[in-house]
C-alpha positions as CSV (number, residue, x, y, z in Angstrom):
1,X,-71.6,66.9,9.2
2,X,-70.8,64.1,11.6
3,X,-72.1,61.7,9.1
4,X,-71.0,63.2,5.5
5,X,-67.1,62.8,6.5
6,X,-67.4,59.2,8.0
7,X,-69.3,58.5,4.5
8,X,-66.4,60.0,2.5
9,X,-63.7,57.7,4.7
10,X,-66.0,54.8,4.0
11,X,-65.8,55.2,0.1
12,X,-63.1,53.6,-2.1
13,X,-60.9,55.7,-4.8
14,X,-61.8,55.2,-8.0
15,X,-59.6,53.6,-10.2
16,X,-59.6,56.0,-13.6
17,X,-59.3,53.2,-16.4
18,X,-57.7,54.6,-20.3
19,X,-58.5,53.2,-23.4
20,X,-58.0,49.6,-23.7
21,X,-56.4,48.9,-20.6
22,X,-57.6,46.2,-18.3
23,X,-58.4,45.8,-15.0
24,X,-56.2,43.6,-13.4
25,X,-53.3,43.3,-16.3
26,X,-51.3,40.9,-14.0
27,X,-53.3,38.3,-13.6
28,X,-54.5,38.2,-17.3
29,X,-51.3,36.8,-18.5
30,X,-50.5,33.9,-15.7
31,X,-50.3,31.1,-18.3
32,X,-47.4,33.3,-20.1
33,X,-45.5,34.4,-17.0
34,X,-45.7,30.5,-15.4
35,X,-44.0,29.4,-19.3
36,X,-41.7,32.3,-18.5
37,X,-40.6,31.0,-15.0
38,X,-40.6,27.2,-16.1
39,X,-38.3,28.1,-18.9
40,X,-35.6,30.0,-16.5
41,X,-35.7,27.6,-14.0
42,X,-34.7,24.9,-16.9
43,X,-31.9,27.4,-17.9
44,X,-31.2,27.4,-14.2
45,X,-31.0,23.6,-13.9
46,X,-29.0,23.0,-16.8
47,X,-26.6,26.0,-16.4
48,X,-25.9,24.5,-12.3
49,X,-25.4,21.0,-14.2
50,X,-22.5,22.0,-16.6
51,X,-21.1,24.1,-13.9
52,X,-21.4,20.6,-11.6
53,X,-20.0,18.7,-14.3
54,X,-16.9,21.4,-15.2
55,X,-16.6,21.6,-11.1
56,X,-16.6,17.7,-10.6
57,X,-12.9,16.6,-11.8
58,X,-11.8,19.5,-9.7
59,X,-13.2,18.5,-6.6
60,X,-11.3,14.6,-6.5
61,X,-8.7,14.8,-4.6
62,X,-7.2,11.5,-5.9
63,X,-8.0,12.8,-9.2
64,X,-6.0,15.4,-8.9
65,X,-3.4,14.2,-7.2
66,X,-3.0,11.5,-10.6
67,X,-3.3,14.2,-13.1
68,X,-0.3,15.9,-10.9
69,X,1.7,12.5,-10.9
70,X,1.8,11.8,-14.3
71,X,2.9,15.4,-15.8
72,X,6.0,15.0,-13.5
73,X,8.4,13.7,-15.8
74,X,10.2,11.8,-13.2
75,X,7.6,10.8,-11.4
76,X,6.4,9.0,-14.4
77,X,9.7,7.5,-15.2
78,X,9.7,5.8,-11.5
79,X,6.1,4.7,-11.8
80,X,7.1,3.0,-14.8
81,X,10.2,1.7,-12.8
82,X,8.5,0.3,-10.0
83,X,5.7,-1.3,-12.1
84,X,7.6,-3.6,-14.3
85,X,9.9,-4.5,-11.1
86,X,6.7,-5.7,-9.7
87,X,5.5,-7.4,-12.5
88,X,8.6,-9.1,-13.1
89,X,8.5,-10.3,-9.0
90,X,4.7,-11.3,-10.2
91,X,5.8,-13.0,-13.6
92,X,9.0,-14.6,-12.6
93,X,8.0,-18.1,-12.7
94,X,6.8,-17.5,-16.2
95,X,9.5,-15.5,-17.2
96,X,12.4,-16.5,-16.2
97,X,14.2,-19.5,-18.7
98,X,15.6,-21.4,-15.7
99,X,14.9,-21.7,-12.1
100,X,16.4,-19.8,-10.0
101,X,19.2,-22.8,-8.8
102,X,19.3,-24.2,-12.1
103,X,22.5,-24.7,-13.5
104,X,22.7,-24.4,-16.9
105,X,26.0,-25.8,-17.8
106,X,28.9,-26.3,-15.4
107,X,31.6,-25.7,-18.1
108,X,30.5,-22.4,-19.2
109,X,31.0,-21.5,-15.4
110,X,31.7,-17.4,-15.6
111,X,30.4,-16.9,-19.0
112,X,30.0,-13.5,-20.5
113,X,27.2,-11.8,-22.2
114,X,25.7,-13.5,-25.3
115,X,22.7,-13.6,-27.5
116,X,21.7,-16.8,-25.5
117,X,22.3,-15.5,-21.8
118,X,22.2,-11.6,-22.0
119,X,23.4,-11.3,-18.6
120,X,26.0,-14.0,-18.5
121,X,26.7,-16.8,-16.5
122,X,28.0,-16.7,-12.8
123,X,30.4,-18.8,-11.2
124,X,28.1,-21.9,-10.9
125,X,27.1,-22.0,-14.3
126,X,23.7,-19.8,-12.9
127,X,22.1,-17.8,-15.8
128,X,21.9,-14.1,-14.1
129,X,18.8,-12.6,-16.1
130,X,17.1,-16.0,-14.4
131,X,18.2,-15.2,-10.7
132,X,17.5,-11.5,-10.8
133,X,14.0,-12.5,-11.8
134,X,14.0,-14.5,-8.9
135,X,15.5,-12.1,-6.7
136,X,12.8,-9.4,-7.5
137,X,10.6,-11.9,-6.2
138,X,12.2,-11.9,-2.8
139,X,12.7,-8.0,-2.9
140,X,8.9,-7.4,-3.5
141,X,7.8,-10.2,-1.0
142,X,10.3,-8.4,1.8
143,X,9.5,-5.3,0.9
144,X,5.6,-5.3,0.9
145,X,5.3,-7.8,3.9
146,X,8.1,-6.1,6.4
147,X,6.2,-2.2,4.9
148,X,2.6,-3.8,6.5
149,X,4.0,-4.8,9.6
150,X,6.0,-1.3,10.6
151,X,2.1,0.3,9.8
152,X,0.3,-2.2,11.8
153,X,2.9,-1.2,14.6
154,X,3.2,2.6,13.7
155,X,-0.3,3.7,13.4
156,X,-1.2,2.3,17.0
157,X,1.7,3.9,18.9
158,X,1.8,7.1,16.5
159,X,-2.4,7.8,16.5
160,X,-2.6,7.3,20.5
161,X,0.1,9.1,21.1
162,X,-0.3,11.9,19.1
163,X,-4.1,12.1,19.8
164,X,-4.4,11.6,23.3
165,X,-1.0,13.8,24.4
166,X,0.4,14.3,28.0
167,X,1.9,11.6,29.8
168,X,0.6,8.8,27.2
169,X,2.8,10.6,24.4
170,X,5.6,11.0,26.7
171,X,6.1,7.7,27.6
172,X,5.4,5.8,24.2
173,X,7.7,8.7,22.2
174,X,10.7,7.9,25.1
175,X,10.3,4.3,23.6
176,X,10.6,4.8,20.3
177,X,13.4,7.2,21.0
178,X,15.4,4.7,22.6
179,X,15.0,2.1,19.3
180,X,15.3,4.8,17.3
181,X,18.8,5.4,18.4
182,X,20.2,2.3,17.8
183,X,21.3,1.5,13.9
184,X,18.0,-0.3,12.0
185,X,21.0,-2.4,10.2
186,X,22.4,-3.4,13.1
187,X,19.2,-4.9,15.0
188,X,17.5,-6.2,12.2
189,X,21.0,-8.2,11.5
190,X,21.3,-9.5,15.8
191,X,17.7,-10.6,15.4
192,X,17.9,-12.5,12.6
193,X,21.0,-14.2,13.7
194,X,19.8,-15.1,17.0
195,X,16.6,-16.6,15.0
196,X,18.4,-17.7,12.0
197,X,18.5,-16.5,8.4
198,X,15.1,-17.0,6.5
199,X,12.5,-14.8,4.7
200,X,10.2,-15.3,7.3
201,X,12.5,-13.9,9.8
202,X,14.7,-10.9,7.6
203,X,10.8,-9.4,7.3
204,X,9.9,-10.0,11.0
205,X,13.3,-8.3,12.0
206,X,13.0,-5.3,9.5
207,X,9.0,-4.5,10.6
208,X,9.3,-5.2,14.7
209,X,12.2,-2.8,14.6
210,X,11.9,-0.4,11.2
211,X,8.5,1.1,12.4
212,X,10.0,4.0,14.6
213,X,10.7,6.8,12.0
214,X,6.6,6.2,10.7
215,X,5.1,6.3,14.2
216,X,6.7,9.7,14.7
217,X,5.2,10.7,11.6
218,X,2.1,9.6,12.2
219,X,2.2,11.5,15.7
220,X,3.0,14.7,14.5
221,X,0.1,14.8,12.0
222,X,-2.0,14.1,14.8
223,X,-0.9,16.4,17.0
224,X,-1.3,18.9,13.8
225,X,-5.0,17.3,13.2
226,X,-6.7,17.3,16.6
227,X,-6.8,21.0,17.0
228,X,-9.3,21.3,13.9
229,X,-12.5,22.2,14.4
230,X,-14.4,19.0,13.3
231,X,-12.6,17.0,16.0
232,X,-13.6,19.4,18.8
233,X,-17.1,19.7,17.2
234,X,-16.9,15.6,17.1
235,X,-15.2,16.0,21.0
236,X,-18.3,17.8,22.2
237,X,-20.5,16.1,20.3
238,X,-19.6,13.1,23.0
239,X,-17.6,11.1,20.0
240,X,-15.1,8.5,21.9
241,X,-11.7,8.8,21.1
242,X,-11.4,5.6,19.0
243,X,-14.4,7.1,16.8
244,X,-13.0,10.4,15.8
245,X,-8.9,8.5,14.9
246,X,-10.6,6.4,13.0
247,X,-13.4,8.5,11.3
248,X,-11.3,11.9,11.1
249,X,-7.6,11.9,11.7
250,X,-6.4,8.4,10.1
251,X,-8.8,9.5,6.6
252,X,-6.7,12.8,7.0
253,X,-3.4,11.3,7.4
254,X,-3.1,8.8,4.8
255,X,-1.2,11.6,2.1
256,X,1.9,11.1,4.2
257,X,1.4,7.5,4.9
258,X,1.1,6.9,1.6
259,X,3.9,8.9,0.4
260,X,5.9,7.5,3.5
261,X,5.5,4.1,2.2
262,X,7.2,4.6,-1.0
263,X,10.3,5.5,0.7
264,X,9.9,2.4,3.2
265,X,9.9,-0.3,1.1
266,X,12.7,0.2,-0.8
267,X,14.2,0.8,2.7
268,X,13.4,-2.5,3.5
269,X,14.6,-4.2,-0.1
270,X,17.7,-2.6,0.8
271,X,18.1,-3.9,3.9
272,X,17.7,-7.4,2.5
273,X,20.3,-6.9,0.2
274,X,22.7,-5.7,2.9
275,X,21.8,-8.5,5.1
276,X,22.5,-11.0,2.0
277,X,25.4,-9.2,1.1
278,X,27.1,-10.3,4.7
279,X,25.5,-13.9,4.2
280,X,22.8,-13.6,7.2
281,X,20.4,-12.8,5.0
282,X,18.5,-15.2,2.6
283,X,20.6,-18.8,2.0
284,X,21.5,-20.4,-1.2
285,X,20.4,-22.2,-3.8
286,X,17.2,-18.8,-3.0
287,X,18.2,-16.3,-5.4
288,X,18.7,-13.0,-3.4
289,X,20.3,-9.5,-5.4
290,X,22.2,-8.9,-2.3
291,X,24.0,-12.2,-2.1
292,X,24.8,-12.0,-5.8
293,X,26.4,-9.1,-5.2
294,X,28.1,-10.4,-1.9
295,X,29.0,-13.3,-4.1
296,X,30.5,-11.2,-7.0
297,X,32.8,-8.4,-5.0
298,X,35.5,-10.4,-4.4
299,X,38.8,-8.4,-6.2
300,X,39.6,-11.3,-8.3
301,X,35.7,-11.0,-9.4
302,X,35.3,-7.8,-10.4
303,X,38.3,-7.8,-12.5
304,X,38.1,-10.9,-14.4
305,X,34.5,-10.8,-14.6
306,X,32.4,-8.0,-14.0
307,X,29.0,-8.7,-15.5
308,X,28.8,-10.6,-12.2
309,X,28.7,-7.9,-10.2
310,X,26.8,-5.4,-12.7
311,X,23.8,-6.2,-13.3
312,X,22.8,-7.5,-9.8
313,X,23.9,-3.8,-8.3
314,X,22.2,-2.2,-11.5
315,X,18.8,-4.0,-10.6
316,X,19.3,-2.8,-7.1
317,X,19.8,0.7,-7.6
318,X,16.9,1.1,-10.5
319,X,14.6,0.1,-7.9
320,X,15.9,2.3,-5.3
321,X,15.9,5.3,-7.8
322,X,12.2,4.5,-8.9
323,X,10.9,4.5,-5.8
324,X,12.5,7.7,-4.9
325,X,11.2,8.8,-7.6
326,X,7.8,8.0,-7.5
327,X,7.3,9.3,-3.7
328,X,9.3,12.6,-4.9
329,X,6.3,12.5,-7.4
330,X,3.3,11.3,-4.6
331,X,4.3,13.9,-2.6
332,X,4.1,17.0,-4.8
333,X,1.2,15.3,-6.3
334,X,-0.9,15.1,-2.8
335,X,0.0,18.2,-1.6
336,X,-3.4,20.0,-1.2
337,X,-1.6,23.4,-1.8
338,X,-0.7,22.7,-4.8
339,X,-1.9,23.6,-8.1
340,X,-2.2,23.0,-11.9
């Protein structure tokens, strides 16, 4: 009996077959099912492609940020501002009809507006379309020069102190404080008179002193940055301090940089002209927009003839409002919040 059961364990089930049907119906078709599988991974493939190539534009930030920038009306209007100042800076020697001291007739001294000198004649017998072309020369040279020396000061003071905190942030933020208190104007105008009025020195006096306002900047977006998690993962990690400013926080930071700058350097073209304006800023026979206006505001001037005075303040305050302008723009444009 013993034996009968462990026989009846020990024997398969049978496998009742119908009429036509195979044996092992899976494996008859492999070829067909592998063709089957190639063909959806292909439609797999290509359907991740498109969606990589729809996805792509998306995922630029800079991208973005441009497509932003140029549907703001404005925006575009001071981008288109603040590009032909700076190629007129760039193409003034090509440009301009006279040089910038050339005096084009002494008799015609005051000369209005005419088909042959659109902007007149000032009281040297100057052509004025010829010295503002000069003058945006100065502007852009002052801005862009005096702008890279603030950052080259800013960024140290602001990144260290706003990484590192405690008593390092205290004592370098009681510094700029106490320079930050005292009118930019006014220092900028004692250093360049104690040094004398040049180029040279108008943009050393603007950067050693204008960098205040962009170091505190800079150290509150670091302050803001440094509690993310890929700088305490890069922290323990055993990253040095230098490493993760350089690597994480500065890459991070450059949206308000950026947008900072376009307020800064018509800061600093301003300044110029104010300086110029007083007469410690650049010297004659160097064309300056701020020394022709100094040069034109006298009462007797502006009554008798005002084209002096016009044009030179008109120049000023386009470049002013494209700038303003365009950073209004850059910053709605690199806001990672918003949208389309």
């Amino acid at each position: 009996m013993s034996r009968a059961s462990d026989r009846s364990f020990d024997t398969p089930t049978p496998v009742i077959l119908g009429d036509g049907q195979d044996v092992n119906p899976s494996f008859g078709n492999a070829d067909s099912v592998s063709a089957e599988s190639d063909a959806d991974l292909g439609s797999l493939a290509a359907l991740g492609a498109s969606g990589e190539e729809w996805t792509r534009p998306h995922s630029n930030l800079w991208a973005d940020a441009f497509r932003r920038l140029i549907r703001n009306r404005l925006a575009l209007i001071g981008l288109i501002i603040v590009t032909l100042f700076v190629l007129i800076a760039l193409l003034a020697p090509l440009l301009a009809p006279y040089g910038q001291s050339e005096v084009v007739d002494v008799r015609l001294t005051r000369y209005s507006p005419s088909w042959t000198w659109p902007m007149g004649l000032d009281k040297n017998g100057r052509d004025i379309f010829s010295r503002l072309m000069w003058g945006a020369r100065v502007s852009l040279i002052v801005g862009l020069a005096s702008y890279a020396l603030i950052l080259c000061i800013a960024l140290p003071f602001g990144s260290i102190a706003g990484f590192y905190g405690g008593v390092t942030d205290t004592v370098l933020m009681r510094i700029v404080d106490v320079i930050y208190t005292i009118p930019q104007v006014l220092l900028v105008m004692l250093f360049v008179n104690a040094r004398g009025a040049s180029l040279v020195n108008i943009i050393l006096g603007i950067g050693l002193i204008g960098w205040t306002t962009e170091a505190r900047l800079i150290r509150a977006q670091f302050l803001t940055l440094r509690e993310q998690e890929y700088v305490k993962a890069s922290r323990v990690a055993g990253a040095s301090g230098a490493y993760i400013i350089m690597r994480h926080l500065l890459p991070n930071s450059l949206t308000p940089i950026i947008v900072a700058a376009t307020f800064g350097i018509p800061t600093a073209i301003f300044i110029e002209a104010a300086l110029s304006f007083v007469g410690v800023g650049i010297q004659p026979p160097q064309a300056s927009w701020g020394q022709m206006v100094g040069a034109a505001s006298t009462p007797a001037d502006i009554i008798s003839d005002p084209h002096m005075l016009i044009f030179p303040v008109i120049a000023i305050g386009l470049v002013m409002l494209g700038f303003t302008f365009l950073g209004d723009g850059l910053r709605d444009a690199l806001d990672p919040k918003g949208n389309d």
